[in-house]
N, C-alpha and C positions, 0 to 999 in steps of 0.2 A: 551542486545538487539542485535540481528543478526543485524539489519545496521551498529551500532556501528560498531561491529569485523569486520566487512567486508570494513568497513573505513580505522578502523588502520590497518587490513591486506596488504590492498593498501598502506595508507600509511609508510610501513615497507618496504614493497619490492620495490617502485616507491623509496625510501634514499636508501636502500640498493645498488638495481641496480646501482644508479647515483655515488653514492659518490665511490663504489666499483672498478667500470671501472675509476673515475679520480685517483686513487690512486694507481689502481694498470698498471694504463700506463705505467711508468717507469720502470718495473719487466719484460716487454715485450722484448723478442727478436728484435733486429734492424730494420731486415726485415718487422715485422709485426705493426713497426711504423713511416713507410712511407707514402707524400703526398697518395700517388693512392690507398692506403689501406682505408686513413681514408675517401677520396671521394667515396670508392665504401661501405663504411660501412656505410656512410650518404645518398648512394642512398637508400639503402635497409631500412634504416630505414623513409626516404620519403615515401614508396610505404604503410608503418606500420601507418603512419600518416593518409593518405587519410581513409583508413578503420577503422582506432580508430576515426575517426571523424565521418564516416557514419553510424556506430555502437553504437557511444554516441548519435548522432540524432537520433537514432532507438530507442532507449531505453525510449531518453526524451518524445517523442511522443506518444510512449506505455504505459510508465506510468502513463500521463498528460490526454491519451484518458482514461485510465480505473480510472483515480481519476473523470473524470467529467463522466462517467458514474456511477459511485457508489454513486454519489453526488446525481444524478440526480434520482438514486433510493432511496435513503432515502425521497429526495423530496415528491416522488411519495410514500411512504410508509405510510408517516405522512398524507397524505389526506385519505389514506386507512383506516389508522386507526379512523381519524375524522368521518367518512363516515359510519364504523361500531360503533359507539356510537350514531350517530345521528340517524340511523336504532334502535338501542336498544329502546333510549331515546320514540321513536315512537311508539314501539312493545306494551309500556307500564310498569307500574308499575313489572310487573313480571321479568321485566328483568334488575330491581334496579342491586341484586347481581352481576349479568353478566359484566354490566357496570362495577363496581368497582373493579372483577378483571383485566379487561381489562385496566382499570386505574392504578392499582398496574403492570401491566406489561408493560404497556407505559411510568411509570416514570423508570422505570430498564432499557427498551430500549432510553431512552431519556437522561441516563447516561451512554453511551455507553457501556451496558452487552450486547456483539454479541456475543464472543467466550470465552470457556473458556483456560485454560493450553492445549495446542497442539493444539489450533487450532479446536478443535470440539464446536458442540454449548452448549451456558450457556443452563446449565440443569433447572437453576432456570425460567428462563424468560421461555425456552422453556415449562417447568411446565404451566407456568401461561396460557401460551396461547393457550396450549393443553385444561386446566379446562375451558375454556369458549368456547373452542369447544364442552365440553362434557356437559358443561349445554344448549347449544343451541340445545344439542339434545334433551334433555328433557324437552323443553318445548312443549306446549298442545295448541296450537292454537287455537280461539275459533271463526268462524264464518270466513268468507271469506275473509274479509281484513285482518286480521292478518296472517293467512295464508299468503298472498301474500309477505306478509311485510317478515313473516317468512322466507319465500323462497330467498326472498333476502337477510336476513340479514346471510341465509347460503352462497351464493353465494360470498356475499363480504369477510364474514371469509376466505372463501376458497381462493378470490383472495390475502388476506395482508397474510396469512400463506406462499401461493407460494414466493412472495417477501420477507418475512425473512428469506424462506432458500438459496431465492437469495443470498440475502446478507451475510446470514452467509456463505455460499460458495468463497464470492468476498472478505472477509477479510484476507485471505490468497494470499499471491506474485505469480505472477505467469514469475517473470525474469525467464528465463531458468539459471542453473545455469551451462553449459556448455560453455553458451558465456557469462555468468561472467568473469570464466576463463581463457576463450578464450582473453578477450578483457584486463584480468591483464597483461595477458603474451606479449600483443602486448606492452602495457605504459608498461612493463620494459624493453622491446627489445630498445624502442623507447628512455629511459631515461639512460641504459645504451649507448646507442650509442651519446645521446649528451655527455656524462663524459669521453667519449673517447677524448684523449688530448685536453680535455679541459684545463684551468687556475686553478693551485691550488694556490688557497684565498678563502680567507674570504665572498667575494662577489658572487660567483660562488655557494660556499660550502651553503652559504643562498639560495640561489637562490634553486636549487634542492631543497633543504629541504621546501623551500614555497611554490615550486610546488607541491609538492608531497603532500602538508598537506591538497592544494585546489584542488588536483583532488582527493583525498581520500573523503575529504565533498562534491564534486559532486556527486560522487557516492554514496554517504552516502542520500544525499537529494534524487536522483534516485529510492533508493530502499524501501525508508521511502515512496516516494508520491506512490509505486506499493504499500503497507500496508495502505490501507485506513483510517484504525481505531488505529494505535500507531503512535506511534511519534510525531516529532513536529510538521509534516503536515498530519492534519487529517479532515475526510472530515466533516464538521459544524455539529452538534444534533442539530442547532438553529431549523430546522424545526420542529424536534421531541418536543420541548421544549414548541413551537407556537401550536401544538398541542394537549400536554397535557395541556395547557392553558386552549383552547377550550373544551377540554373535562372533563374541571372541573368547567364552568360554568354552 
């Protein structure tokens, strides 16, 4: 899983950093382990602070707005797709089949098949829902209400297909991956500057390492809730789930 690696990668470089600078103090020249040294290396890494702060708020709020936006489109999908069965169920016996594939692709998408390997759409769901477009073209309207009905139940196909490629579009991250970097490199400025004549123990040398393992799962949880649909934070099918209910009643 890319959150994973990008965890322990943090968490690699954030011990590195730390433990690297307390260890290698003492290897330092005299001059450059002076009082005014180590106050002006803790100014600079103050000024690293302020922005690794405002940048992890950026991040939590970017990822937190697009998980309740994606949330909030499945929501909105699962009534689409109610809404196109309840048009079928209407249209009449002729559109028995139609229904059922619609139904075999509501349970696929109500088990979370959005995307397949890389990121592109499941071919299979995308199949299913392509074939119930293609029999809705063929069917033969007979008389002026069905017609009408007809027209709508094109209309609504056309709106829930729009929101699946919504969605399969939104399952994909969209952190930039420059100010990943950006923001590694500040937590290691910032962790090797605390290690600088720091206390070498036991207590210290924990310490860093605990840091380092919870701002790694920070980040970890950050880039998990930008991936709506893996990991441990994902955004509920319960809607999907409510609606294939409905549409096997």
């Amino acid at each position: 899983m890319n959150e994973v690696r990008i965890a322990v990668f943090v968490f690699l470089c954030l011990t590195a950093a730390s433990l690297g600078a307390l260890f290698s103090y003492e290897r330092l020249p005299e001059h450059q382990r002076q009082d005014d040294t180590r106050q002006v290396v803790h100014l600079i890494a103050n000024i690293f602070v302020v922005m690794t702060s405002l940048v992890l708020g950026l991040m939590i709020t970017s990822a937190k707005s697009r998980f309740d936006i994606v949330n909030q489109d499945v929501h909105s999908y699962a009534t689409e797709l109610i809404l196109l069965d309840r048009m079928l169920l209407l249209y009449g016996p002729e559109a028995d089949e139609t229904r059922q594939k619609l139904l075999a692709y509501a349970e696929r998408a109500a088990n979370g098949h959005w995307t397949a390997e890389g990121g592109l759409s499941d071919k299979t769901s995308e199949g299913l829902l392509e074939d119930v477009g293609t029999r809705l073209r063929s069917f033969e309207p007979r008389g002026d209400p069905q017609l009408s009905i007809w027209n709508d139940i094109r209309e609504q196909y056309r709106k829930a297909l729009e929101l699946r490629w919504s969605l399969v579009e939104q399952a994909e991250g969209s952190l930039p991956r420059p100010l990943m970097l950006m923001l590694v490199a500040w937590l290691v400025l910032i962790f090797a500057t605390y290690g600088f004549r720091a206390p070498r123990n036991a207590v210290v040398v924990t310490g860093f390492i605990a840091a380092s393992a919870l701002i790694g799962g920070a980040i970890y949880l950050i880039v998990d809730m930008d991936l709506p649909f893996d990991g441990p934070i994902q955004v509920s099918s319960a809607p999907l789930q409510r609606a294939l209910t409905e549409m096997r009643r």
